[in-house]
C-alpha positions as CSV (number, residue, x, y, z in Angstrom):
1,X,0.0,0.0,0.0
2,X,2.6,2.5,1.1
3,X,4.3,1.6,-2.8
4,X,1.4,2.7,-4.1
5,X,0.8,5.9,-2.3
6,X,4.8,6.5,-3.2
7,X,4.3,5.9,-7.1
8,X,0.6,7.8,-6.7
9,X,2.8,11.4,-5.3
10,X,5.7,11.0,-8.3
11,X,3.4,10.3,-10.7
12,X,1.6,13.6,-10.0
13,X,4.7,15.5,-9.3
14,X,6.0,14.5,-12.7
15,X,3.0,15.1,-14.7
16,X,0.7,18.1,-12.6
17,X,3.6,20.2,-11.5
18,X,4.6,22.6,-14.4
19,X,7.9,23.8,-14.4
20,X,8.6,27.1,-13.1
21,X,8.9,30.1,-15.6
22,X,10.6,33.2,-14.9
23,X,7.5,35.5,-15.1
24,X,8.4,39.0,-17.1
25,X,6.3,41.7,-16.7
26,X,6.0,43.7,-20.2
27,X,5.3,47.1,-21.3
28,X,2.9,48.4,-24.1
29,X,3.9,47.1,-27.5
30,X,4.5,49.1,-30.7
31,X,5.5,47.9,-33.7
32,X,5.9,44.2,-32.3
33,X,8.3,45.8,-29.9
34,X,8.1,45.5,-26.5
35,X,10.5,45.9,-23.2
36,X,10.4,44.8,-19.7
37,X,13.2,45.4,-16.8
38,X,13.7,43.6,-13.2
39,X,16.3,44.5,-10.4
40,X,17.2,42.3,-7.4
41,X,18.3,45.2,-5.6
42,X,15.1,47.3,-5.3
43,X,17.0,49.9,-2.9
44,X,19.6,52.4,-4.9
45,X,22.5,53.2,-2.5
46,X,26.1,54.7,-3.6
47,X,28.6,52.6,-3.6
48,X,26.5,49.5,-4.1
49,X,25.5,48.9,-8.0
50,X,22.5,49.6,-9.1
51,X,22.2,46.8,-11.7
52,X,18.7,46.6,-13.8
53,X,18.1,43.9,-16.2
54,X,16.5,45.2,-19.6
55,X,14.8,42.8,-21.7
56,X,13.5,43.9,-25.3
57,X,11.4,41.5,-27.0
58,X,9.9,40.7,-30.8
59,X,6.9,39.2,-31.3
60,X,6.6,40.0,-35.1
61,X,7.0,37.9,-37.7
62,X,9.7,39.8,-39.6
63,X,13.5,41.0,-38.3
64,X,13.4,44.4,-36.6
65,X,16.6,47.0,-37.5
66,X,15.8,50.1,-36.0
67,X,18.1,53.2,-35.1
68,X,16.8,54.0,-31.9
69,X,17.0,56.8,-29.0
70,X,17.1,54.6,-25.5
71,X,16.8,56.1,-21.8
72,X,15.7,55.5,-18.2
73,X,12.6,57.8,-15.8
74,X,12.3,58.0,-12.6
75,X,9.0,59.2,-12.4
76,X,8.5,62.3,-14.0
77,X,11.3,64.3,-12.3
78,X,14.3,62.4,-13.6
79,X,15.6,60.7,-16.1
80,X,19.0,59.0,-18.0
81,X,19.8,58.5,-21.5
82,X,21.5,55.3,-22.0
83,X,23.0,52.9,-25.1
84,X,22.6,49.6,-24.7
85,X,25.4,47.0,-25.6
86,X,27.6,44.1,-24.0
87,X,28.9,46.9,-21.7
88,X,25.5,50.0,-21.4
89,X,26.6,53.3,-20.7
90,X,25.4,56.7,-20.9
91,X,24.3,58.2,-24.6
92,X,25.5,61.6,-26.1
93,X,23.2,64.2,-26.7
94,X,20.9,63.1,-30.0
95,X,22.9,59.9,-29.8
96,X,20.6,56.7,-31.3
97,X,22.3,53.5,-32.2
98,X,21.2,50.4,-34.0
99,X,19.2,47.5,-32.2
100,X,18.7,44.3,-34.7
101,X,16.2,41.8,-32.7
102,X,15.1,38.4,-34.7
103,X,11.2,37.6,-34.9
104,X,10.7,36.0,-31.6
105,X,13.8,37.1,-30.3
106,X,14.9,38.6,-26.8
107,X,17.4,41.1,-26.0
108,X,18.7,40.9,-22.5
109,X,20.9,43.9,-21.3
110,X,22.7,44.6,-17.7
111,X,22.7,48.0,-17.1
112,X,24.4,50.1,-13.6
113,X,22.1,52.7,-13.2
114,X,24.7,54.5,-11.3
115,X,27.0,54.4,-13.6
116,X,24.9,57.0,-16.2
117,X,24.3,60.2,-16.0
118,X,20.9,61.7,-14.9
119,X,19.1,65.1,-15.1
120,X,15.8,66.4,-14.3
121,X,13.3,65.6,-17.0
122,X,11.9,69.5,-16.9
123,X,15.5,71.1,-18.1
124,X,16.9,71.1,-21.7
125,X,20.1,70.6,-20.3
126,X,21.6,67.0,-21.7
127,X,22.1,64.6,-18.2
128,X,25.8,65.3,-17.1
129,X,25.5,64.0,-13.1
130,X,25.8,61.1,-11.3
131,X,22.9,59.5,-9.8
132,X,23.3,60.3,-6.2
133,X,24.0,64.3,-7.6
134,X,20.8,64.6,-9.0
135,X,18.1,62.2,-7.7
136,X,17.0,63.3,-4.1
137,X,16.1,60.3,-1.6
138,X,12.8,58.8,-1.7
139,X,10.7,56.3,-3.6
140,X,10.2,56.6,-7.6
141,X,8.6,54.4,-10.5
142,X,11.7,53.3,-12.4
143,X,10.4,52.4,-16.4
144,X,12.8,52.6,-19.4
145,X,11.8,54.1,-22.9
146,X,12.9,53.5,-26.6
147,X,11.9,55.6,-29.0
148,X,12.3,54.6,-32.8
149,X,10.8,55.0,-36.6
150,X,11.3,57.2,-39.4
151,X,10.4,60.6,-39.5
152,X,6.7,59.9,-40.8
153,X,6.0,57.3,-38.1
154,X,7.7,57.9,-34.8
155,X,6.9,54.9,-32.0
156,X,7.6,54.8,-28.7
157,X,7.8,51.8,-26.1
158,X,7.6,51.7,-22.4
159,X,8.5,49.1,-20.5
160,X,6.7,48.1,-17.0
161,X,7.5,50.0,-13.8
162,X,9.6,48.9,-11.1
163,X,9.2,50.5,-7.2
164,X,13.0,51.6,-6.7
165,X,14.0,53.7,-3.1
166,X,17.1,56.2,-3.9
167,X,19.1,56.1,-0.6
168,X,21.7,59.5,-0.1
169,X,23.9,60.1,2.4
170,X,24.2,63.6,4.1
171,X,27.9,64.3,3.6
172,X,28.0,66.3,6.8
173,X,26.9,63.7,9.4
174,X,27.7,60.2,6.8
175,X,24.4,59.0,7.2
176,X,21.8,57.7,5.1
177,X,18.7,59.4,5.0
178,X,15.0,59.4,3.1
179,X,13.7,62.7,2.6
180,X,10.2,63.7,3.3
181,X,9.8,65.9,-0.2
């Protein structure tokens, strides 16, 4: 009896229990495009990276070649241009580069938030300062765009949003605060 109990719980472990997928959460698609981005580390502090996976996707049937304009908000108040490669850093003014993804093909990028360089999203100043210059403490949606098409048909692509908390440190006192604002 107790053999047949055993055999009964494989079985059903082999065949009812799926195999866990990661789970992605996506953005709004244009053009067959779509983008999603994930961080284990969900609290931004300086010195400790601030690593964000970005994953672009295409679910049409046909190659995608696009010159395209990529960048990171936080919120509405901040925000980071960035180009994405094997090693993504911080875009030049204007600066769009060429993404090639396969039909049914995904792109995964690492990118150090704190390695690019932010700026308020109001100013038409280009981003020149580190992170922890610019973005005050607190807690902000983090989403990533990518802007792309010809001049007749410009598209734009947001991924999902992501809870991050921005930790500074007061430079008189060394200590990490949140502020209130």
């Amino acid at each position: 009896m107790k053999y047949i109990y055993t055999s009964l719980i494989l079985l059903l472990l082999i065949f009812r229990i799926p195999c866990p997928a990661e789970e992605i959460s996506w953005g709004k698609m244009a053009q067959g495009i779509r983008c999603s981005i994930s961080s284990s580390e969900l609290t931004l502090k300086k010195g400790v990276p601030a690593a964000v996976t970005v994953i672009i996707e295409n679910k049409s049937i046909e190659t995608k070649k696009l010159s395209v304009t990529t960048g990171f908000n936080m919120g509405r108040e901040y925000w980071a241009p960035v180009k994405l490669g094997p090693v993504s850093e911080h875009a030049e003014a204007d600066e769009t580069f060429e993404l090639s993804v396969a039909s049914g093909e995904q792109k995964r990028y690492q990118v150090d938030l704190a390695n690019l360089k932010w700026g308020k999203s109001i100013l038409s100043v280009w981003p020149y300062k580190g992170l922890f210059s610019v973005v005050k403490s607190g807690k902000y949606k983090l989403s990533f765009d990518i802007y792309f098409g010809d001049n007749s048909i410009p598209n734009w692509v947001r991924s999902n949003e992501i809870e991050v908390t921005v930790v500074r440190t007061n430079k008189k006192t060394d200590m990490a605060f949140i502020s209130s604002e």
